[in-house]
Backbone bond lengths (Angstrom), bond angles and torsions (degrees), N, CA, C in turn:
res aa  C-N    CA-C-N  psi(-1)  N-CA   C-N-CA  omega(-1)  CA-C   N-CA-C  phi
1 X - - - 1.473 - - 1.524 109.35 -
2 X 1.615 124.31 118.56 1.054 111.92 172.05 1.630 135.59 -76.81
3 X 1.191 134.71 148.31 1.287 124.65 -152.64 1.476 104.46 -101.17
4 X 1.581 104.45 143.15 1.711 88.79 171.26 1.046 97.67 -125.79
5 X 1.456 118.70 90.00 1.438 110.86 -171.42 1.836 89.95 -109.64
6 X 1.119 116.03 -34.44 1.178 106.43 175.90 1.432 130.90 -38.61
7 X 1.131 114.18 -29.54 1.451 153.50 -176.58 1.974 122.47 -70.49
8 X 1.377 94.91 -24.68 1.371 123.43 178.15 1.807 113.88 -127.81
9 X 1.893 83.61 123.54 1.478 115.33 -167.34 1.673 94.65 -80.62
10 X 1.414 123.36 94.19 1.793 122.14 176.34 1.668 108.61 -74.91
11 X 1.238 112.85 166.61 1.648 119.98 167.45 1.513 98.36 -149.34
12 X 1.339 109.41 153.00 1.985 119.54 165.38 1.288 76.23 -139.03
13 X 1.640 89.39 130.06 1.261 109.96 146.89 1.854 126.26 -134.57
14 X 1.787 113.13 147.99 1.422 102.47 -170.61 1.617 114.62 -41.52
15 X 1.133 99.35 173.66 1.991 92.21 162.60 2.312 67.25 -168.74
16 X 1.664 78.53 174.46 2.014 80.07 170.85 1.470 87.33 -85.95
17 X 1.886 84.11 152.53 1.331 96.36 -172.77 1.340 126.08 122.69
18 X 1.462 123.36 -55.51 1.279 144.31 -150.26 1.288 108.61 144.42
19 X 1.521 120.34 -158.19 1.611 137.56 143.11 1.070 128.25 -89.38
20 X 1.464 106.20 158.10 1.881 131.53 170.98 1.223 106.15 -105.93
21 X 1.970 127.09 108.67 1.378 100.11 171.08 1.587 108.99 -103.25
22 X 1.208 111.44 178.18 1.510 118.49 -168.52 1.471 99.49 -142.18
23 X 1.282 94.67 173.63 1.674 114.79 -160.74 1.804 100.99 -122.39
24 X 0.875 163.03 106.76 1.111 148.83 145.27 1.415 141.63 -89.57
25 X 1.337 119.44 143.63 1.090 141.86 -143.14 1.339 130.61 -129.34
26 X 1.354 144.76 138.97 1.622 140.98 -167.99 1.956 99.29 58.54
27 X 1.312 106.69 -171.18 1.756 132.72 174.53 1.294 96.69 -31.73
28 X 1.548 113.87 93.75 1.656 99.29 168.00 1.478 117.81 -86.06
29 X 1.227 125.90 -9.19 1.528 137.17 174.73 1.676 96.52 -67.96
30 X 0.986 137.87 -3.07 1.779 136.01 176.39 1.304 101.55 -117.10
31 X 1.005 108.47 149.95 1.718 129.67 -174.51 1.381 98.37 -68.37
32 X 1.606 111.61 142.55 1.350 125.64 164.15 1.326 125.43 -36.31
33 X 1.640 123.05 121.96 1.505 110.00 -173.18 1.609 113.55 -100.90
34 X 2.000 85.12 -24.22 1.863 94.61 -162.94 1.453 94.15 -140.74
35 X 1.059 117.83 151.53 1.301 130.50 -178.93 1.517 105.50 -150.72
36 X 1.699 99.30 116.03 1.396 111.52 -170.95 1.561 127.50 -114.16
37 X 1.079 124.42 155.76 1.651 125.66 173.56 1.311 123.70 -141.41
38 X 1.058 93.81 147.57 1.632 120.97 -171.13 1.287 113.43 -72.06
39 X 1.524 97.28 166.75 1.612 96.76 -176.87 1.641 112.27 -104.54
40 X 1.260 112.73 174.56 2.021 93.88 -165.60 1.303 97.82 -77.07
41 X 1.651 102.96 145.52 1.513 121.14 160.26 1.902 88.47 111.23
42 X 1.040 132.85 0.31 1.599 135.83 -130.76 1.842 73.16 -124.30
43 X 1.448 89.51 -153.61 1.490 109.64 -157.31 2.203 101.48 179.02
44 X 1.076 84.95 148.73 1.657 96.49 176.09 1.783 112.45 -67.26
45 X 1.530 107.76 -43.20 1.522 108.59 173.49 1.327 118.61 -57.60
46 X 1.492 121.64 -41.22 1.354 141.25 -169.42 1.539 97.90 -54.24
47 X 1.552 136.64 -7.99 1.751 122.65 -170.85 1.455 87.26 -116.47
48 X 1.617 127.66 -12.06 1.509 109.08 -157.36 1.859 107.39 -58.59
49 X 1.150 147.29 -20.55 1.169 118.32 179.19 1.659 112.90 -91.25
50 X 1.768 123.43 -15.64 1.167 89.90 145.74 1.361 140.20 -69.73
51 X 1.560 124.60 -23.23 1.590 120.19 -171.56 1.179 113.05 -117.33
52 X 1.556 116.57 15.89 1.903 110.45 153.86 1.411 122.14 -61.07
53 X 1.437 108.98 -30.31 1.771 122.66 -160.01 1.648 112.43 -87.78
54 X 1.673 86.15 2.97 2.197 81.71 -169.34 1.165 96.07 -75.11
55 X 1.674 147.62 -35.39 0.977 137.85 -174.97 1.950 108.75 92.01
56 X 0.957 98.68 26.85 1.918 113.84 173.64 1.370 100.72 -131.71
57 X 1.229 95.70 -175.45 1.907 109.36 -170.00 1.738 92.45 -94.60
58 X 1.206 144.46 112.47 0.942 143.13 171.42 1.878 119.42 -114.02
59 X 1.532 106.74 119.99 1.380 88.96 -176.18 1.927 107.11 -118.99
60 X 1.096 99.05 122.32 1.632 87.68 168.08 1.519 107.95 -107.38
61 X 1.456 93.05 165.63 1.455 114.67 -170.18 1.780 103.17 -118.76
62 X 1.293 87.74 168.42 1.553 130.87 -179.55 1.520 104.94 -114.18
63 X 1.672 103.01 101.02 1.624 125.00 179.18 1.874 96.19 -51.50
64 X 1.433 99.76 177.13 1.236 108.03 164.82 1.346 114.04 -71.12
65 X 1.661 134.39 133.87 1.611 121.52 168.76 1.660 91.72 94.16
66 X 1.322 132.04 -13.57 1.775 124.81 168.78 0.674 113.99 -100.85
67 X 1.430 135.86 169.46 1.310 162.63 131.63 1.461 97.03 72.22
68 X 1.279 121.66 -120.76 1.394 147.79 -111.21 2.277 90.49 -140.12
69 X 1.522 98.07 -7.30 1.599 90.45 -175.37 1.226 117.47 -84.83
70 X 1.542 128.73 152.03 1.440 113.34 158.01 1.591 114.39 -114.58
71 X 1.683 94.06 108.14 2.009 106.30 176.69 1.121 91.85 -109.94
72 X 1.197 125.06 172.30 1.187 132.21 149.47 1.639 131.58 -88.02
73 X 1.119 119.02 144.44 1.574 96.39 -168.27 1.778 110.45 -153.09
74 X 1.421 92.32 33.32 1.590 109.02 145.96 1.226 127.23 -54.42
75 X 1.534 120.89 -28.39 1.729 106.16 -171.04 2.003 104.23 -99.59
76 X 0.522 161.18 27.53 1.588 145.60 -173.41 1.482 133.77 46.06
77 X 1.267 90.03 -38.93 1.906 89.45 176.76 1.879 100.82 -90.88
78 X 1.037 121.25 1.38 1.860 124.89 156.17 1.596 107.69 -54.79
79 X 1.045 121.71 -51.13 1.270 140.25 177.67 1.765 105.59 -64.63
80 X 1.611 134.14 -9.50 1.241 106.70 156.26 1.397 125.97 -88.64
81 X 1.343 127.14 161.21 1.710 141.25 -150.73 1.498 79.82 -58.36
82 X 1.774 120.21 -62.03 1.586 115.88 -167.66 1.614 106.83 -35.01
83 X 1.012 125.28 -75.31 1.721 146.13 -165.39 1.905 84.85 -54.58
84 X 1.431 158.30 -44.92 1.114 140.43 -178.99 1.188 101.30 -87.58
85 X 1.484 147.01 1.76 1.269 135.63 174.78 1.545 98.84 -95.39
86 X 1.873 136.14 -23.86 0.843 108.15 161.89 1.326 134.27 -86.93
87 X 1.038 115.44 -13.76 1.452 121.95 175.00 1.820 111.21 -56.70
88 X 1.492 110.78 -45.33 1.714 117.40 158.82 1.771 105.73 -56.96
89 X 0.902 129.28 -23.19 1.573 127.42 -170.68 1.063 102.26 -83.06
90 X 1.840 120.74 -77.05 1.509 110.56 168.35 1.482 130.28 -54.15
91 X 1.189 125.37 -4.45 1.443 129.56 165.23 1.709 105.18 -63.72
92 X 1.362 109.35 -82.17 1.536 125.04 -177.21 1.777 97.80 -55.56
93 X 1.477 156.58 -1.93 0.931 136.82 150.16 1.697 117.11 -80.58
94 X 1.285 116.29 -39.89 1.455 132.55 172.79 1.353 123.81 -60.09
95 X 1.537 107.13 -48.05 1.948 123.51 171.82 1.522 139.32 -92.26
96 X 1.626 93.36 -27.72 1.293 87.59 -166.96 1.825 111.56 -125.04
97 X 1.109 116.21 143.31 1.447 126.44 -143.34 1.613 93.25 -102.08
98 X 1.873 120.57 127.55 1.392 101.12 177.45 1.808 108.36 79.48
99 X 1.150 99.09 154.31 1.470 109.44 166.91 1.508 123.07 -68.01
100 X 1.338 102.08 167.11 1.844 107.98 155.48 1.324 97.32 -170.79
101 X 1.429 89.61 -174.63 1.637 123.91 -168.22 1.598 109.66 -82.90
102 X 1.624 131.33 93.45 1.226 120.16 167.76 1.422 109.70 -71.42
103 X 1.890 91.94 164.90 1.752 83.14 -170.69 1.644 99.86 -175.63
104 X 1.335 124.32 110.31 1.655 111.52 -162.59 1.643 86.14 -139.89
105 X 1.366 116.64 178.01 1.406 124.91 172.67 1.925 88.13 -128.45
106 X 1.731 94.53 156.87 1.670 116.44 -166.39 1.317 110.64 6.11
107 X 1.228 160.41 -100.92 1.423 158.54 -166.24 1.455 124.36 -36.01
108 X 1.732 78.91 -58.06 1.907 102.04 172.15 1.615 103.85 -79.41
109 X 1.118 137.34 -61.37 1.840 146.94 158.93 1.880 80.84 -8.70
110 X 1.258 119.59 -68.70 1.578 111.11 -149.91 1.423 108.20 -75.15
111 X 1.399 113.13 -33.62 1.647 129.00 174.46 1.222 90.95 -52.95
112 X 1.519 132.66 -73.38 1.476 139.27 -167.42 1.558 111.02 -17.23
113 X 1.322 87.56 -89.00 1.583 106.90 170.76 1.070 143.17 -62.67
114 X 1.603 109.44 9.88 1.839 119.31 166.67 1.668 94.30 -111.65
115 X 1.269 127.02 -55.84 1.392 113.35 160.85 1.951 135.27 -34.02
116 X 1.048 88.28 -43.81 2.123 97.17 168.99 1.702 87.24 -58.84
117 X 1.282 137.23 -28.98 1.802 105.77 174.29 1.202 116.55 -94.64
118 X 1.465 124.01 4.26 1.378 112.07 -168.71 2.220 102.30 -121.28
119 X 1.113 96.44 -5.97 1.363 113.88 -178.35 1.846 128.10 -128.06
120 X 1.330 104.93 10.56 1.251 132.54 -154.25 1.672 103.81 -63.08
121 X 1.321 124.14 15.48 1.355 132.65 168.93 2.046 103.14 -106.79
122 X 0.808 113.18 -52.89 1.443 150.68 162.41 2.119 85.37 -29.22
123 X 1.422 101.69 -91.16 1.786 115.67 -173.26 1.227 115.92 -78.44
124 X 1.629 115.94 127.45 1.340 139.17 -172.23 1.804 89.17 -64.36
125 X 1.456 81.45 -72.22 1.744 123.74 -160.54 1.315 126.28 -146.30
126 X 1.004 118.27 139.87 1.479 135.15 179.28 1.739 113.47 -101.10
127 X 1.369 84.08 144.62 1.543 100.78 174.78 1.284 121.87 -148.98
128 X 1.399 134.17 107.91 1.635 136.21 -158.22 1.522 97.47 -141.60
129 X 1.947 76.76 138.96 1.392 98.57 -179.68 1.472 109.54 -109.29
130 X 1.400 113.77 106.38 1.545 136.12 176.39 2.006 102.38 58.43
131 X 1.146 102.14 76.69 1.516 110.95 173.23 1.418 105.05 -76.99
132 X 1.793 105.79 155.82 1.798 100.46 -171.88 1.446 111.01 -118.86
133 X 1.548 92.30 125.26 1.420 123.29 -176.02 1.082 139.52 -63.12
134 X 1.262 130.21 13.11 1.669 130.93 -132.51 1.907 96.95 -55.68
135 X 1.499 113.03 174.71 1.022 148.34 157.52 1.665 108.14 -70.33
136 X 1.718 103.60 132.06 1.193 82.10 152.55 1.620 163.31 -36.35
137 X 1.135 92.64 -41.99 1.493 112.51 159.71 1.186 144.82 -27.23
138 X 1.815 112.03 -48.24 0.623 154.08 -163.04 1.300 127.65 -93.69
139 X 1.708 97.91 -52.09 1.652 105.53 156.56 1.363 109.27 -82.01
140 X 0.954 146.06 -2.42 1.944 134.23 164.19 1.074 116.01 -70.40
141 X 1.419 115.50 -14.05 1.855 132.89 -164.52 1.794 82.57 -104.39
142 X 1.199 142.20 -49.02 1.202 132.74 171.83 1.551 135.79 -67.49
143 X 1.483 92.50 -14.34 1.971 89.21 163.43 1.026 125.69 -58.06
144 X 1.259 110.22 -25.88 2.065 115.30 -145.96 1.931 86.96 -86.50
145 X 1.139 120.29 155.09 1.799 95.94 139.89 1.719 116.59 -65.53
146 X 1.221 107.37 -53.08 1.854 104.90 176.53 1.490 101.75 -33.27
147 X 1.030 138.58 -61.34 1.660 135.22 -144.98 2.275 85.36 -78.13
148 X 1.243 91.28 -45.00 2.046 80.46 -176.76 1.388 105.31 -67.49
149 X 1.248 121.45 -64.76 1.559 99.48 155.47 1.470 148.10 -7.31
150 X 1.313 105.51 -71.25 1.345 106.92 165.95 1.594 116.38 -66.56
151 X 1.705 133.04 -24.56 1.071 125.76 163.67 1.629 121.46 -73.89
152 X 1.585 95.96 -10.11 1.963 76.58 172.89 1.587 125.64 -87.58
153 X 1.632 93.03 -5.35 1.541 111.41 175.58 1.675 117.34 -84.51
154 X 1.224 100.62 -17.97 1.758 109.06 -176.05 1.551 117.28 -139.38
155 X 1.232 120.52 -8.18 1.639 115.86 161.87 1.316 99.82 -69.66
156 X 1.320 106.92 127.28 1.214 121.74 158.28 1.930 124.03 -26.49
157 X 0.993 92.97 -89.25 1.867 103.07 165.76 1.238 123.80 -28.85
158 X 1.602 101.16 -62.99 1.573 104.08 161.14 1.213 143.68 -43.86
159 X 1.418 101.59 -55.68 1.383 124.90 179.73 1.757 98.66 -58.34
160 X 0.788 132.37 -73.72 1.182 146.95 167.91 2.088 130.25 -26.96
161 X 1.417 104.48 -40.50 1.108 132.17 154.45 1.027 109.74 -71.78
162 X 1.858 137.67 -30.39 1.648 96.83 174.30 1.847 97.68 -117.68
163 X 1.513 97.72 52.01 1.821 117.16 166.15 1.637 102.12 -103.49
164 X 1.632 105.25 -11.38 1.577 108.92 -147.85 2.042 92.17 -72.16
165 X 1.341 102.76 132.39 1.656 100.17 165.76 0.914 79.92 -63.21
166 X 1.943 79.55 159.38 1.614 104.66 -177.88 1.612 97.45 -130.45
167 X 1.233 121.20 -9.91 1.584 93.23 -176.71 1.670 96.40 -127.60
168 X 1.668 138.87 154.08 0.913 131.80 175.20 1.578 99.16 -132.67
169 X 1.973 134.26 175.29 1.328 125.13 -176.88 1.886 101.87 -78.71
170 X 0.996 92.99 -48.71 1.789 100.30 166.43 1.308 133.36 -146.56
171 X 1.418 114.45 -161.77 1.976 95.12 -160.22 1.462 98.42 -112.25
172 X 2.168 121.04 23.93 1.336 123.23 143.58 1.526 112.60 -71.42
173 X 1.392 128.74 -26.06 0.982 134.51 -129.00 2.037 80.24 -119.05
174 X 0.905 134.19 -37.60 1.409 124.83 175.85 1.877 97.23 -84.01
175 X 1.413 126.97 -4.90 1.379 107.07 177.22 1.714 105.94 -94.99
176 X 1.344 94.38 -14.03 1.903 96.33 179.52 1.507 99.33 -91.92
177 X 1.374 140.32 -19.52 1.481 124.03 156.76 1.143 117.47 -73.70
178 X 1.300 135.67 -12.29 1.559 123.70 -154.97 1.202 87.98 -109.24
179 X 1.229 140.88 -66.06 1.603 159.43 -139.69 1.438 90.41 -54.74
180 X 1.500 109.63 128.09 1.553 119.78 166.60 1.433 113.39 76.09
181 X 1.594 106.12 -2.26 1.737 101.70 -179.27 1.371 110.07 -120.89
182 X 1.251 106.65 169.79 1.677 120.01 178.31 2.005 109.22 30.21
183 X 1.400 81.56 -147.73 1.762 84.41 -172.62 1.666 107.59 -41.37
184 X 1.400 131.48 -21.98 1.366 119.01 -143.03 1.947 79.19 -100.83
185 X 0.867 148.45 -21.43 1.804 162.88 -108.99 1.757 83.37 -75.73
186 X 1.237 122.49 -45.50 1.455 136.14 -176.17 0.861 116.25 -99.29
187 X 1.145 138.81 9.91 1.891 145.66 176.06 1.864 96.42 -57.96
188 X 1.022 122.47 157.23 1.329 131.97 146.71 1.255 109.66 -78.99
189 X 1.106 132.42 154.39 1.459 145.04 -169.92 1.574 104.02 -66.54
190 X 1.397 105.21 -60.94 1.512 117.21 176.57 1.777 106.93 -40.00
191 X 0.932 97.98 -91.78 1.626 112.07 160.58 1.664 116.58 1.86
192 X 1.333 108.36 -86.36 1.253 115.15 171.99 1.469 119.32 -48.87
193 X 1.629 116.41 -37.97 1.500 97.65 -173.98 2.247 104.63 -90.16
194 X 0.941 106.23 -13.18 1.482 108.43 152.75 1.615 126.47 -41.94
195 X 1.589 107.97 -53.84 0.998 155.77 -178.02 1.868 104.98 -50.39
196 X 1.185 108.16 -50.43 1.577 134.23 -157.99 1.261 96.75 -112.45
197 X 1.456 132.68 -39.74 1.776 114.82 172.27 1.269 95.66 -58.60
198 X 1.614 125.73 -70.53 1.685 88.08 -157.54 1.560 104.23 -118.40
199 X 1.617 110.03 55.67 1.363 90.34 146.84 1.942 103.09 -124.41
200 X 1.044 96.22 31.37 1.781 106.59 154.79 1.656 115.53 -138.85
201 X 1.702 87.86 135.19 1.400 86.67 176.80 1.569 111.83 -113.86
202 X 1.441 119.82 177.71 1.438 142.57 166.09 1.827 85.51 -48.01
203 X 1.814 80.26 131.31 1.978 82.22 176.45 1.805 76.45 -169.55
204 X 1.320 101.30 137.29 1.715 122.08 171.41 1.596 105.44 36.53
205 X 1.282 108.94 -102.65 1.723 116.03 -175.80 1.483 100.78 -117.07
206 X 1.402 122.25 18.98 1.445 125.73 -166.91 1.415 100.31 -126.23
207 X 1.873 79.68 -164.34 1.930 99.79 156.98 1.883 90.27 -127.78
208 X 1.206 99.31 166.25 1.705 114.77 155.49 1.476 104.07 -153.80
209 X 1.477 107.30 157.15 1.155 124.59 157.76 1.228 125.87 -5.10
210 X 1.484 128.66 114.28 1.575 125.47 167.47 1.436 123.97 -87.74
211 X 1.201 106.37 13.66 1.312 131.25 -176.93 1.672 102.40 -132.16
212 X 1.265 112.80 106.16 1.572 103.66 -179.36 1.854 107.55 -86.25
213 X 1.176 99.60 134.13 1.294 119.50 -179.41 1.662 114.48 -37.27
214 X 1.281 124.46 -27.24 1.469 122.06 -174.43 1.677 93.90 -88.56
215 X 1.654 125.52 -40.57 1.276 109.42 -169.90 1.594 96.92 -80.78
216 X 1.231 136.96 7.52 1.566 112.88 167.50 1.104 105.49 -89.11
217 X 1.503 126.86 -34.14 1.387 133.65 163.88 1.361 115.63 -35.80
218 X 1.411 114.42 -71.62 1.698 124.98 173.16 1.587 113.55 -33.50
219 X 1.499 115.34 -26.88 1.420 127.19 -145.00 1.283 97.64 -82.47
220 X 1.797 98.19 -41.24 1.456 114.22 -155.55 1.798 100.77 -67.96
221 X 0.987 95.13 -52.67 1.544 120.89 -176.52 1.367 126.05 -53.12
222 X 1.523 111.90 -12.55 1.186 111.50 -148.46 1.956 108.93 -137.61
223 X 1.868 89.10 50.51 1.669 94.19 -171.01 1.829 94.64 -126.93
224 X 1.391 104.78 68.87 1.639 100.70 167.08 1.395 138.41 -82.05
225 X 1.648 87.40 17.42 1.589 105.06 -171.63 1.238 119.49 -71.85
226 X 1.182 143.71 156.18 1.722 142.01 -174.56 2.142 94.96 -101.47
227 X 1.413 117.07 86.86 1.283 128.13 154.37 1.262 137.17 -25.92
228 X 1.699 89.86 -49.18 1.431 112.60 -175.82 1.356 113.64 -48.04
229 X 1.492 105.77 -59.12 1.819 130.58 -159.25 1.642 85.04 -83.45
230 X 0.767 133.33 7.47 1.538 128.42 179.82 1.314 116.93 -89.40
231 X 1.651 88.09 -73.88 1.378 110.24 166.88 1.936 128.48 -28.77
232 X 1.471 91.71 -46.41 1.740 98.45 -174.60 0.970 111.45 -67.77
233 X 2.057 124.37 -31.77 1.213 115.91 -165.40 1.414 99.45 -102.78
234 X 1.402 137.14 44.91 0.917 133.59 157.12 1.830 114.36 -67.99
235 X 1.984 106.68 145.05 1.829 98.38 150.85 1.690 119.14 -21.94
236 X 1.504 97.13 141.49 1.555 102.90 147.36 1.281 114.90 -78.14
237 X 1.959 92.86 157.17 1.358 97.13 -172.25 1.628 116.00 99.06
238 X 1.666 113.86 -29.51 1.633 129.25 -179.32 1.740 85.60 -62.61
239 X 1.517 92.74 145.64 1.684 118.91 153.20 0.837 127.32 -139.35
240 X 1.593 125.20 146.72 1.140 119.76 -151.84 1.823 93.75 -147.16
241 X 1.452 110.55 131.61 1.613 127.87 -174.37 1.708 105.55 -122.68
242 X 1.277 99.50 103.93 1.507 97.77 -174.82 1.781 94.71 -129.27
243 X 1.207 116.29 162.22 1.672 155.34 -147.68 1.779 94.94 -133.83
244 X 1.003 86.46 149.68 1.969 121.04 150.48 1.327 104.09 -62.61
245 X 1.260 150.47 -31.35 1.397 134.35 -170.24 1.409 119.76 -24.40
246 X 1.405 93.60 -58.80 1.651 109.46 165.65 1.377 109.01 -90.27
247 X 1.565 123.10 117.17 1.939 98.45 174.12 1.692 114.82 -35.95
248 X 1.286 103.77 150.37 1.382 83.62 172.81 1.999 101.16 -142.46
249 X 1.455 116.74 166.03 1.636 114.57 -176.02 1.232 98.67 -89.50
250 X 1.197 141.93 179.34 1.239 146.37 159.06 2.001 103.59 -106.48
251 X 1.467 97.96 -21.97 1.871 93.87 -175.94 1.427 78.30 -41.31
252 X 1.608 130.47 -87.09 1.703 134.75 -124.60 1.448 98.25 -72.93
253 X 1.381 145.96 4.07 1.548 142.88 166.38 1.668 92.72 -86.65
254 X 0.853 125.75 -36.64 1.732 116.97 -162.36 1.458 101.84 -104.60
255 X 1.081 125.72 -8.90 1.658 135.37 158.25 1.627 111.49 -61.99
256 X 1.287 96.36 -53.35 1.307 123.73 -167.62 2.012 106.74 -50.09
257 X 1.749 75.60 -77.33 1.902 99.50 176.70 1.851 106.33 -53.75
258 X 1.409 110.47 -28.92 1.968 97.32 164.68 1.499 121.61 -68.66
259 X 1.599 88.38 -36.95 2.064 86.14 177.50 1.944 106.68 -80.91
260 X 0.691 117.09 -3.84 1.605 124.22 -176.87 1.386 119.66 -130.55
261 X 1.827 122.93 66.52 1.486 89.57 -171.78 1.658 121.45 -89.15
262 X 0.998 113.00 23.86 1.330 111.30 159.40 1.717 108.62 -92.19
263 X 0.994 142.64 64.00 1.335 152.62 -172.79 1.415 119.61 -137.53
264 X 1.265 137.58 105.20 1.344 98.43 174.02 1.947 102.29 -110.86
265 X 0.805 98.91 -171.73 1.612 113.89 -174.43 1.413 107.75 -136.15
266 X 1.163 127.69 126.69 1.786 131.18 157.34 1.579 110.14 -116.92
267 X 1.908 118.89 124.11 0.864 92.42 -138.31 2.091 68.13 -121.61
268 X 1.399 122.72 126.69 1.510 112.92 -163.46 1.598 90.70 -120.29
269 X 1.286 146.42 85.74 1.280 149.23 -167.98 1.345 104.77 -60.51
270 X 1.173 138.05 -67.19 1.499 148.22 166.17 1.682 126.08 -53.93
271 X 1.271 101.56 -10.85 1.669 80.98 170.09 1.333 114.39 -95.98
272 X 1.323 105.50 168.40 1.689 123.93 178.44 1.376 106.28 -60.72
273 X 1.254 112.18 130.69 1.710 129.22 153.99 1.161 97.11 -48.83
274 X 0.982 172.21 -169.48 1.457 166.42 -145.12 2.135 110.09 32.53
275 X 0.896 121.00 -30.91 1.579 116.08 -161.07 1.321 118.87 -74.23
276 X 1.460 113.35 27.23 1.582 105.32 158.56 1.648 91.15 -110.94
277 X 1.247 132.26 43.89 1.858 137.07 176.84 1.584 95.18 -144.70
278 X 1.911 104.98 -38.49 1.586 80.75 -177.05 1.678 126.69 -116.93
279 X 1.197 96.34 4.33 1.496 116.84 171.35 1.950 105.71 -127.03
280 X 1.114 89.30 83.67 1.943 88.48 179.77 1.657 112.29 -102.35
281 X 0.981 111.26 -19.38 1.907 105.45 156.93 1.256 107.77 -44.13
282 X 1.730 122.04 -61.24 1.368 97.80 -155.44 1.589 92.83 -87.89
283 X 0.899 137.43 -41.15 1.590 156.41 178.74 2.308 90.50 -23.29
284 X 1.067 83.27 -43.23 1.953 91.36 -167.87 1.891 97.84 -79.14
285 X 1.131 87.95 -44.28 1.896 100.74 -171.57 1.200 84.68 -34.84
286 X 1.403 112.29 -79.61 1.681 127.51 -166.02 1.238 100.80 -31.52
287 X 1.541 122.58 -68.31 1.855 119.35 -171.06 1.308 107.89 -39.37
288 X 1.387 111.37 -80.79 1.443 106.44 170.55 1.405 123.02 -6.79
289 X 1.705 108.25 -89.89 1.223 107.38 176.89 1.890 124.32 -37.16
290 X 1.032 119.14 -47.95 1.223 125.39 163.13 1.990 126.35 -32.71
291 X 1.540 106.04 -59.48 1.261 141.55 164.91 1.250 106.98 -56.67
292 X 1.326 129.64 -12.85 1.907 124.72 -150.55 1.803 79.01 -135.29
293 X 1.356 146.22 -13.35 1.082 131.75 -167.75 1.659 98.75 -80.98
């Protein structure tokens, strides 16, 4: 696989902890407009052909445990959405000058919108693509460690994420397994091999995973946050594009948009959790619009 790394403007910057590095994107001589995140298991490179083309300074990042960052991620409770929404908080208070537009899909979507309360000088507005909703239920089973436990053995995602090989001979050789299969089956080509530079690194005579399989696990497991009440008190002007991935009600979107009317909601039941990778026309429309408010 040839690399275009040459091609991509990187940054590390401190945060506590270590560093956050980022990818940047459009007019870098203009101040940051958007600052984006990934979804878990993902990487900051993995969005560059949707958010090279907006024509703003756009920088995405590398969560704690992705890509190109250095967190540490020995302890377990690092791995909940709260603990990655601050690490985006003290980033954008430390780096970035003036406001902007946060804006992540599922992992990053949830980072987005728990960060707008802890950095809310920092975020204009928010914009997330299909953030995850759980049921009560669901997060009461995630407080305990026992209840995450037992979900890394039987959530689907989870369970499954720490099935993920982890080491391949090179990162041609993870684009000829992935391509056309499982979650990636609809990737654009581009996309996916973006995707695979840096979410594998140099490891023995290989690459493996830059994301180790137990912290995507932890990741999965580890969202006991209440969304809902989040969501409403977001900026005006925030939008929000959410999916069926998770069933979801429509009562708590129209609850939401009465306590917030600067909010809007798009609510697409049938598309793929995946469609800010496989539908990026409209996926960009939205930025725009967002960026243009």
């Amino acid at each position: 696989m040839k690399s275009k790394d040459s091609r991509v403007h990187r940054t590390r910057k401190p945060v506590p902890g270590g560093t956050m590095a980022g990818v940047h994107y459009g007019p870098r001589s203009e101040p940051v407009r958007l600052v984006f995140l990934h979804a878990n298991g993902f990487n900051a490179l993995t969005y560059r052909s949707l958010l090279a083309p907006l024509g703003v300074h756009v920088l995405a990042l590398d969560l704690r445990g992705h890509g190109r960052t250095d967190l540490p991620i020995d302890d377990e409770r690092h791995a909940r959405h709260t603990h990655y929404a601050r690490d985006v908080a003290a980033y954008l208070q430390a780096h970035i000058d003036g406001s902007v537009v946060l804006a992540g899909h599922s992992l990053g979507a949830n980072t987005a919108i728990i960060a707008a309360g802890m950095a809310s000088e920092k975020i204009a507005k928010v914009l997330t693509f299909d953030p995850i909703i759980l049921p009560l239920s669901a997060r009461a089973i995630m407080v305990t460690r026992l209840g995450r436990k037992f979900l890394m053995n039987n959530y689907p995602f989870a369970r499954n994420a720490g099935r993920r090989r982890d080491q391949f001979s090179t990162h041609n050789a993870v684009f000829k397994r992935y391509h056309g299969r499982g979650p990636f089956k609809h990737f654009p080509a581009d996309v996916l091999r973006d995707y695979i530079q840096d979410g594998f690194v140099d490891y023995a005579d290989g690459v493996r995973l830059a994301c180790r399989p137990i912290w995507e696990q932890l990741t999965y497991v580890s969202q006991a946050q209440n969304m809902k009440r989040r969501i409403a008190n977001l900026p005006a002007g925030s939008h929000i594009l959410i999916t069926d991935f998770v069933k979801q009600n429509e009562g708590w979107m129209e609850k939401a948009k009465r306590k917030n009317l600067g909010l809007r909601i798009d609510y697409y039941p049938k598309k793929d959790h995946f469609f800010p990778v496989t539908e990026q026309d409209m996926c960009r429309t939205a930025l725009k619009g967002v960026l243009e408010l």
